[in-house]
C-alpha positions in Angstrom: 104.6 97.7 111.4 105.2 94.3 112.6 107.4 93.0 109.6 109.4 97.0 110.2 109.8 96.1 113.5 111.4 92.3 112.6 113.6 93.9 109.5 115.0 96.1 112.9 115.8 93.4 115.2 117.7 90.9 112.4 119.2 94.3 111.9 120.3 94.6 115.1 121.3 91.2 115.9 124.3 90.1 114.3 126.1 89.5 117.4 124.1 86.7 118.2 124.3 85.1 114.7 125.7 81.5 114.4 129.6 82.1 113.5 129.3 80.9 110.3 127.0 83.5 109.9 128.7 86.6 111.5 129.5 88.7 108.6 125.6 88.8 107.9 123.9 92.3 108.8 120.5 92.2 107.8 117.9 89.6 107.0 114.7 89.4 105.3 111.9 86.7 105.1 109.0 85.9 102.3 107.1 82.8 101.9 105.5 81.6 98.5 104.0 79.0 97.0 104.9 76.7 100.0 108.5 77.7 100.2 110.5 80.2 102.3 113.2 82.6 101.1 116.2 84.4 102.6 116.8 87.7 101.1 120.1 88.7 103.4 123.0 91.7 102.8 126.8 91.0 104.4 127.9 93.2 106.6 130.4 95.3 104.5 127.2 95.9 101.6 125.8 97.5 104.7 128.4 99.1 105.9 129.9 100.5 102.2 125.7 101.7 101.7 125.6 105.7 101.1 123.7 107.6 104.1 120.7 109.7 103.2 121.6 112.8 105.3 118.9 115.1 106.5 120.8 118.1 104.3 120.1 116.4 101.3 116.8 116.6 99.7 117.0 113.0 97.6 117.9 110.0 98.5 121.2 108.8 96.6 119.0 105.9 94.3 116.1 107.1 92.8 112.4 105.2 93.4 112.2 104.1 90.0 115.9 102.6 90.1 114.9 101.1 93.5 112.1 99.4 91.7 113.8 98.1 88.7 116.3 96.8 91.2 113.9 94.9 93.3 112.3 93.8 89.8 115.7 92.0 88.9 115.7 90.2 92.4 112.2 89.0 92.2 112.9 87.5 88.4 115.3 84.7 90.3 112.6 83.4 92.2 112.3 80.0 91.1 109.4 78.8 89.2 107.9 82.2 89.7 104.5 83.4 88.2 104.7 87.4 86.8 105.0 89.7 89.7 103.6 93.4 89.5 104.3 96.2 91.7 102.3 96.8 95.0 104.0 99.8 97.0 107.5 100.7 97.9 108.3 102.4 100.7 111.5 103.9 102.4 112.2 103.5 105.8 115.4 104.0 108.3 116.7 101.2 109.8 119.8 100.5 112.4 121.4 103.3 114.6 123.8 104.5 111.6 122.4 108.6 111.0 121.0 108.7 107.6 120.8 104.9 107.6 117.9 104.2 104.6 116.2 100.9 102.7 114.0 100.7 100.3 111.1 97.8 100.6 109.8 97.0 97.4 106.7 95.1 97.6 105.0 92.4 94.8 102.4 91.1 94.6 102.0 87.2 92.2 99.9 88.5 88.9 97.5 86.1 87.5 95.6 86.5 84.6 91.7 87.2 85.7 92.7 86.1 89.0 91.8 88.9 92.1 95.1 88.6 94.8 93.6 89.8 97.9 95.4 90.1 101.1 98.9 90.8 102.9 100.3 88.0 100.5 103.5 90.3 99.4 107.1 89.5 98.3 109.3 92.2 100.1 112.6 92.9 98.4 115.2 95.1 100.5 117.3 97.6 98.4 120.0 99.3 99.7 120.9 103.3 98.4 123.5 102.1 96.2 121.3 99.9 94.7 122.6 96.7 96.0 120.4 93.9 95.7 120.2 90.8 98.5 121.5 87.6 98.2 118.4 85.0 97.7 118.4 81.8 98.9 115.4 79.4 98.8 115.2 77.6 102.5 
Protein backbone atom coordinates (compact mmCIF):
# COMPACT_ATOMS: atom_id res chain seq x y z
CA UNK A 1 0.00 0.00 0.00
CA UNK A 2 2.60 2.25 0.96
CA UNK A 3 4.72 2.05 -2.34
CA UNK A 4 0.69 2.47 -4.23
CA UNK A 5 0.30 5.33 -2.27
CA UNK A 6 4.09 6.92 -3.43
CA UNK A 7 3.53 5.74 -7.25
CA UNK A 8 0.16 8.27 -6.65
CA UNK A 9 1.77 11.24 -5.27
CA UNK A 10 4.92 11.34 -8.00
CA UNK A 11 1.90 10.87 -10.05
CA UNK A 12 0.35 13.69 -8.97
CA UNK A 13 3.15 15.99 -8.60
CA UNK A 14 4.53 17.19 -11.66
CA UNK A 15 3.89 20.72 -10.94
CA UNK A 16 6.32 20.82 -8.46
CA UNK A 17 9.08 19.09 -10.54
CA UNK A 18 12.36 20.92 -11.10
CA UNK A 19 11.87 22.65 -14.74
CA UNK A 20 14.15 20.55 -16.32
CA UNK A 21 12.10 18.02 -15.31
CA UNK A 22 8.52 19.25 -16.12
CA UNK A 23 7.55 17.10 -18.98
CA UNK A 24 7.94 14.07 -16.44
CA UNK A 25 4.47 12.42 -15.27
CA UNK A 26 5.24 9.61 -13.27
CA UNK A 27 8.16 8.12 -11.32
CA UNK A 28 9.16 4.98 -9.95
CA UNK A 29 11.91 3.90 -7.44
CA UNK A 30 13.88 0.28 -6.91
CA UNK A 31 17.08 -0.19 -5.12
CA UNK A 32 19.52 -3.28 -5.85
CA UNK A 33 22.57 -4.43 -5.20
CA UNK A 34 23.59 -1.05 -3.56
CA UNK A 35 22.33 1.09 -6.31
CA UNK A 36 19.11 3.05 -6.92
CA UNK A 37 17.06 3.24 -10.14
CA UNK A 38 14.63 5.66 -11.80
CA UNK A 39 12.05 3.96 -13.82
CA UNK A 40 10.05 7.34 -15.13
CA UNK A 41 7.27 7.85 -18.18
CA UNK A 42 7.06 11.71 -19.97
CA UNK A 43 4.16 13.20 -19.85
CA UNK A 44 2.76 12.69 -23.38
CA UNK A 45 3.54 8.44 -22.94
CA UNK A 46 0.99 9.18 -20.17
CA UNK A 47 -1.13 11.20 -21.75
CA UNK A 48 -1.20 9.16 -25.40
CA UNK A 49 -1.82 5.69 -22.80
CA UNK A 50 -5.31 3.96 -23.79
CA UNK A 51 -8.04 4.24 -20.80
CA UNK A 52 -9.46 0.96 -19.44
CA UNK A 53 -13.17 1.97 -19.42
CA UNK A 54 -15.57 0.34 -17.02
CA UNK A 55 -17.69 -0.83 -20.42
CA UNK A 56 -14.96 -2.87 -21.41
CA UNK A 57 -14.36 -6.14 -20.03
CA UNK A 58 -10.26 -6.35 -20.86
CA UNK A 59 -7.84 -4.14 -20.38
CA UNK A 60 -6.28 -2.96 -23.83
CA UNK A 61 -2.60 -5.09 -23.09
CA UNK A 62 -3.02 -8.38 -22.03
CA UNK A 63 -1.13 -9.78 -18.49
CA UNK A 64 1.12 -11.91 -20.27
CA UNK A 65 2.22 -8.94 -22.78
CA UNK A 66 2.48 -6.81 -19.67
CA UNK A 67 4.86 -9.27 -18.36
CA UNK A 68 7.04 -9.83 -21.28
CA UNK A 69 7.19 -6.07 -21.33
CA UNK A 70 8.38 -5.58 -17.87
CA UNK A 71 10.74 -8.75 -18.65
CA UNK A 72 12.49 -6.59 -21.44
CA UNK A 73 12.94 -3.61 -18.91
CA UNK A 74 14.43 -5.61 -16.17
CA UNK A 75 17.13 -7.25 -18.86
CA UNK A 76 18.88 -3.57 -18.93
CA UNK A 77 19.54 -3.57 -15.45
CA UNK A 78 23.16 -3.43 -15.30
CA UNK A 79 25.17 -6.25 -14.14
CA UNK A 80 21.92 -7.97 -13.26
CA UNK A 81 21.59 -11.61 -11.88
CA UNK A 82 18.32 -13.71 -13.64
CA UNK A 83 15.18 -12.26 -12.43
CA UNK A 84 11.85 -14.45 -12.18
CA UNK A 85 8.45 -13.37 -11.85
CA UNK A 86 6.86 -12.57 -8.37
CA UNK A 87 3.25 -11.03 -8.98
CA UNK A 88 1.76 -8.45 -11.19
CA UNK A 89 -0.85 -6.50 -10.32
CA UNK A 90 -3.12 -3.73 -11.97
CA UNK A 91 -4.02 -0.80 -10.34
CA UNK A 92 -5.62 2.87 -11.20
CA UNK A 93 -3.56 5.59 -10.75
CA UNK A 94 -4.08 9.66 -11.34
CA UNK A 95 -7.59 11.28 -11.70
CA UNK A 96 -7.84 10.39 -15.63
CA UNK A 97 -11.33 7.80 -15.69
CA UNK A 98 -10.12 4.51 -16.79
CA UNK A 99 -6.52 5.60 -15.97
CA UNK A 100 -4.61 1.86 -15.47
CA UNK A 101 -0.75 0.42 -14.79
CA UNK A 102 0.47 -2.55 -14.65
CA UNK A 103 3.22 -3.32 -11.65
CA UNK A 104 5.24 -6.09 -12.53
CA UNK A 105 7.13 -7.39 -9.78
CA UNK A 106 10.83 -9.55 -9.74
CA UNK A 107 12.31 -10.95 -7.64
CA UNK A 108 16.77 -11.65 -8.15
CA UNK A 109 16.94 -15.66 -8.85
CA UNK A 110 19.85 -17.48 -7.49
CA UNK A 111 20.63 -20.85 -7.93
CA UNK A 112 19.88 -22.82 -4.47
CA UNK A 113 19.69 -19.55 -2.88
CA UNK A 114 16.01 -18.94 -0.81
CA UNK A 115 15.06 -14.78 -1.52
CA UNK A 116 12.93 -14.04 1.30
CA UNK A 117 11.35 -10.70 1.89
CA UNK A 118 9.81 -7.38 0.26
CA UNK A 119 13.17 -7.25 -1.81
CA UNK A 120 11.21 -6.73 -5.31
CA UNK A 121 12.10 -4.84 -8.61
CA UNK A 122 8.78 -3.06 -9.63
CA UNK A 123 8.45 -2.29 -13.30
CA UNK A 124 5.53 0.14 -14.40
CA UNK A 125 3.78 -0.73 -17.68
CA UNK A 126 1.51 1.42 -19.25
CA UNK A 127 -1.82 -0.19 -21.44
CA UNK A 128 -0.09 0.32 -24.59
CA UNK A 129 2.66 -1.39 -23.52
CA UNK A 130 5.07 1.28 -23.09
CA UNK A 131 8.00 0.63 -21.10
CA UNK A 132 9.85 3.38 -18.67
CA UNK A 133 12.88 5.01 -19.20
CA UNK A 134 15.68 3.45 -16.71
CA UNK A 135 18.21 5.34 -15.42
CA UNK A 136 20.73 4.07 -12.70
CA UNK A 137 21.08 7.09 -9.90
Amino acid sequence: MKSFLTLILLFLSTSHCRLAESDLTFRWFNSYDGKRYELYFMKSDVDNAPLWRESEPNPPLSLRAAIAKAGEVVKRIPDSTEWKLNSITLERVGSRDGMWVYLVRFKPYQKDTITLGPAAFIVPILLDGKTPELKVK
